[in-house]
N, C-alpha and C positions, 0 to 999 in steps of 0.2 A: 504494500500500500504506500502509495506516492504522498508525505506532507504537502499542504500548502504553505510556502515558504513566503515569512515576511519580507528578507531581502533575498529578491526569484534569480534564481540560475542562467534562466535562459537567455536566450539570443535572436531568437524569433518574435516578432509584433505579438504575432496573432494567441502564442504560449504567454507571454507577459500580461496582454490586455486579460485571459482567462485567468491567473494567477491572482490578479490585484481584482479581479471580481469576486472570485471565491475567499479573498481575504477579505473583502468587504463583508461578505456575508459570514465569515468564521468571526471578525469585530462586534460584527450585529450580536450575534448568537452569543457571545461572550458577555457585552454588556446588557445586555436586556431579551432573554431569551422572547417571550411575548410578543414582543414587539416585532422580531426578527420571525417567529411565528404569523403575526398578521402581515407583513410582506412576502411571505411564501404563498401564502394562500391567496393574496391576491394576485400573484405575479401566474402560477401554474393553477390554481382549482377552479372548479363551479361552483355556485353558491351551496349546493346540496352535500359539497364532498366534506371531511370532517380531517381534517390535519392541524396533530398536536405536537410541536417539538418539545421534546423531553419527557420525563417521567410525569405520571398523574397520579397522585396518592390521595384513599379513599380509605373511610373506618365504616364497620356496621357494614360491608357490600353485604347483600344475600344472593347465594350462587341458587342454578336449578334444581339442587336436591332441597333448596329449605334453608340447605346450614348458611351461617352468618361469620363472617371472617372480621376476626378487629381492626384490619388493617390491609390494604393492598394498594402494591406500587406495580402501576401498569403504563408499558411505554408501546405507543403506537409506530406499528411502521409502514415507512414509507421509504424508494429508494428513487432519487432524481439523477440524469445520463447529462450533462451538459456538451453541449457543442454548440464552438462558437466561431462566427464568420465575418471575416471586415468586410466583404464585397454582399452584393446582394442575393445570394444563391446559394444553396445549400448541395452538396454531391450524395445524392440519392442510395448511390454506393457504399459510402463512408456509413451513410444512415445505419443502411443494413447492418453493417460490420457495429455498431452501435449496441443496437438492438441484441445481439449475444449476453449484454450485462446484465436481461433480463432471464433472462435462461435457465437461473438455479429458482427451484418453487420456491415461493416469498407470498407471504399475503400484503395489504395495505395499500396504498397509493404508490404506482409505478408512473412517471414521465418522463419522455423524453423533450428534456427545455431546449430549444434553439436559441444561441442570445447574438444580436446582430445590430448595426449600424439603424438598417430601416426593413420595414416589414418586408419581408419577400413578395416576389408579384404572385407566387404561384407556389403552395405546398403540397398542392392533391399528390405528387408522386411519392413524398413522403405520407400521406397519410392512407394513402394505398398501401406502403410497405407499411405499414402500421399492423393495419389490416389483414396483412396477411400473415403476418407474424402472430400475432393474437390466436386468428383460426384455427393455426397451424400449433400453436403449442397452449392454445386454450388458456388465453392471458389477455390479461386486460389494460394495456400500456396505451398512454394517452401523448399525442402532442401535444406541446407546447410553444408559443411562440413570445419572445420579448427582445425588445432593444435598448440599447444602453439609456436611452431618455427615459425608456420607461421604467427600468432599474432603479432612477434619480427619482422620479417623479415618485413612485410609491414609496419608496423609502420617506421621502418629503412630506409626503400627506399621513404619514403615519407615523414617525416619530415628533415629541413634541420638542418645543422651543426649546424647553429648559434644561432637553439632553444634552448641555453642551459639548462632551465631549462627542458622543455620537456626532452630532450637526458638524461640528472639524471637521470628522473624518469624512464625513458627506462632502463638504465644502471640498476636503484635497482631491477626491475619489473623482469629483466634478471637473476639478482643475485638471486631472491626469485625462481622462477623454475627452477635454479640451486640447488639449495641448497634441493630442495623437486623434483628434479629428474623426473620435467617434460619435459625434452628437451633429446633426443637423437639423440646426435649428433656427429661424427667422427671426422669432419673437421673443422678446424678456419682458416677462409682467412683474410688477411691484406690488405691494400690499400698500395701500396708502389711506386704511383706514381714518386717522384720526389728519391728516395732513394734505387730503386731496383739493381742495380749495388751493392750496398754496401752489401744489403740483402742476393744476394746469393750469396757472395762472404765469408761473414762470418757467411751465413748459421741462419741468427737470425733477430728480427724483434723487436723494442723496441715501446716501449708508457709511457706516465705517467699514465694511468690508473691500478689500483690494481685489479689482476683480479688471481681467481684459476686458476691451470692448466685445460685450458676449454676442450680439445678435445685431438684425438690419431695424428692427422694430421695437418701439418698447411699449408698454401696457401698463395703465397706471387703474388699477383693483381696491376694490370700496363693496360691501354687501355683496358678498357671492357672486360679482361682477367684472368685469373690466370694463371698467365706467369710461377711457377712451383711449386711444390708440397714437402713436405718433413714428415718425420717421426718427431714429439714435443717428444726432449726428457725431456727437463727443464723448468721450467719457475720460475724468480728468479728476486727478487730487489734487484739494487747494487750501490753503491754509490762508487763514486772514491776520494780518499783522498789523501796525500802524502804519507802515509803507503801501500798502491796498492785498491785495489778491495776489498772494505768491505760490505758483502751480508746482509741487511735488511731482518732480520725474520728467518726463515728457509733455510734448503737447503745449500750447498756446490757447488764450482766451482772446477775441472780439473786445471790442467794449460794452457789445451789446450782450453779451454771453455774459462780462464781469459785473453788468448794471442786473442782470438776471439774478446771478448766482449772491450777490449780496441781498437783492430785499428778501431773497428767501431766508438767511441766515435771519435776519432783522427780523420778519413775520414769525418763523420760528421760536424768536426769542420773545416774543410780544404777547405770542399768544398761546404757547404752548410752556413757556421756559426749556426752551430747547436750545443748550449752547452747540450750535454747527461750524465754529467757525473756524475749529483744527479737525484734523485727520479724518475728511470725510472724502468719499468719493460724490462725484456729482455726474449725474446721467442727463446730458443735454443733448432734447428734443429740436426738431424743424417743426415744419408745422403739426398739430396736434386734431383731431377731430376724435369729436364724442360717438360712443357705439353702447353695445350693451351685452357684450358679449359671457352669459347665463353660468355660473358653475354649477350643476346638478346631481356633482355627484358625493360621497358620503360626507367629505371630511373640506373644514377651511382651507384656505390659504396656509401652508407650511414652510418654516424656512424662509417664508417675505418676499419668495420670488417664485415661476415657473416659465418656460419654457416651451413653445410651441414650433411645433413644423404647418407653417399657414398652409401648405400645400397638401396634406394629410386633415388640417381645421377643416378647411372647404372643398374638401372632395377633390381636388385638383391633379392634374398628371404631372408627375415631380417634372418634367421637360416643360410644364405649360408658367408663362410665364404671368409672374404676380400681376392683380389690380394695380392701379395707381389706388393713392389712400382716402380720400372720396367712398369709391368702389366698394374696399378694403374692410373698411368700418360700418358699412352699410351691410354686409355680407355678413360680416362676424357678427352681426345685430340679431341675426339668424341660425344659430348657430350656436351650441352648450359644448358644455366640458365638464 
């Protein structure tokens, strides 16, 4: 049996990016089993399937004959097959060759997870070899399918704020398929509950977190919404001194951008007592228009940010090329997540 290694051996993209996945999910499991538990299940099951990591201890069971046991520790099983792909396509062959690890009798939840850049266009050949494999040795092994966004995103919506060290590791795990260009994504939404007035007002969105210029779009989020939409033209740290606006690292401010990025500190501090006026970063918008685009699904905003593929949002053919933003936010008005 093969460790998952903190610092990995290999040499290959495609063995590294697998390694620091499964470290992500051996960190999960380690600090907050539960939790690492509700991202399984939402990542591979149906609502109806029942997966518990770790042991489940119970007093008083009563088994079928009557008798009553004081005590029982019972651990359910299940066994997951990962394979994973940077390009868009999965080797049907390999599949197969896969499929062997189900081979010795097991009961519990068997799948086979595919984890990849962007959803494949087409898995019926694997879930044909599914199919036949099942028939053929009377087993009940399920595909599944997920991509590195969506690995982030549920992790996001289900752990809370105040795991801070978990949320790190989310943040580095984010950085590292940033940096190696597994994530495509258009859009970065903000959580701007208590601050959204100010938001689009001067068109920007600040954090103390250090972050690349992540996407083409940004999404500024209030009530289960993305209350409106804008073009990222900037993103920029800046610290305010008695000399004016002094920009940390890279990058240049307009006057019109430095006459922006100051009334927000100002409004911030007027009306919220919000001192912004060191170590923040600042997400500066073009122009901005309102939408409405709906979150409907269980859980809030997590983590103060998410990430969208618009072309995946609105049905669109990854080759067909975006709305102008008009369009854009008219469309996403139509539209849930």
């Amino acid at each position: 049996m093969k460790d998952v290694h903190i610092f990995q051996r290999f040499s290959k993209k495609e063995d590294v990016v697998t390694n620091n996945t499964l470290l992500l999910f051996k960190w999960l499991q380690h600090q907050n089993a539960r939790l690492f538990e509700q991202i399984l299940r939402l990542l591979i099951c149906d609502d109806d399937d029942e997966l518990i990591v770790g042991a489940v201890l119970t007093e008083q069971e009563r088994a079928k004959s009557g008798r009553i046991a004081d005590g029982v520790i019972r651990q359910q099983s299940f066994h997951i097959v990962l394979e994973t792909k940077l390009h868009d396509s999965f080797d049907v062959k390999q599949l197969r060759g896969h499929l062997d690890a189900f081979k010795s009798p097991k009961e519990g939840l068997e799948v086979l997870l595919l984890l990849g850049k962007q959803e494949s266009a087409d898995v019926s050949a694997a879930k044909q070899a599914i199919a036949k494999f099942n028939t053929r040795y009377k087993k009940s092994v399920r595909l599944a399918w997920t991509t590195f966004a969506k690995v982030l995103e549920t992790c996001r919506e289900v752990v809370p704020e105040h795991e801070l060290m978990i949320t790190e590791t989310l943040d580095d795990y984010e950085g590292f398929c940033r940096e190696e260009e597994l994530l495509s994504d258009d859009l970065v939404v903000f959580g701007c509950s208590l601050s959204l007035d100010d938001n689009l007002e001067f068109r920007l969105f600040y954090n103390n977190k250090r972050m690349h210029q992540p996407a083409n779009y940004i999404g500024f989020y209030k009530d289960k919404a993305v209350q409106a939409i804008g073009v990222l033209e900037k993103v920029v740290y800046v610290d305010r001194t008695k000399k004016g606006l002094q920009v940390i690292g890279k990058g240049a401010l307009t006057q019109e951008e430095k006459t922006r990025i100051e009334g927000s500190m100002d409004s911030a501090k007027r009306n919220r007592n919000w001192d912004i006026r060191r170590g923040q970063c600042f997400f500066l918008a073009g122009p901005v228009e309102k939408t409405l685009f709906k979150k409907t699904t269980r859980y809030p905003l997590r983590g103060n940010r998410k990430y969208f593929d618009l072309h995946k949002a609105l049905e669109l053919d990854a080759k067909e090329k975006l709305p102008n933003l008009p369009s854009l936010a008219e469309k996403l008005s139509h539209k849930t997540w």
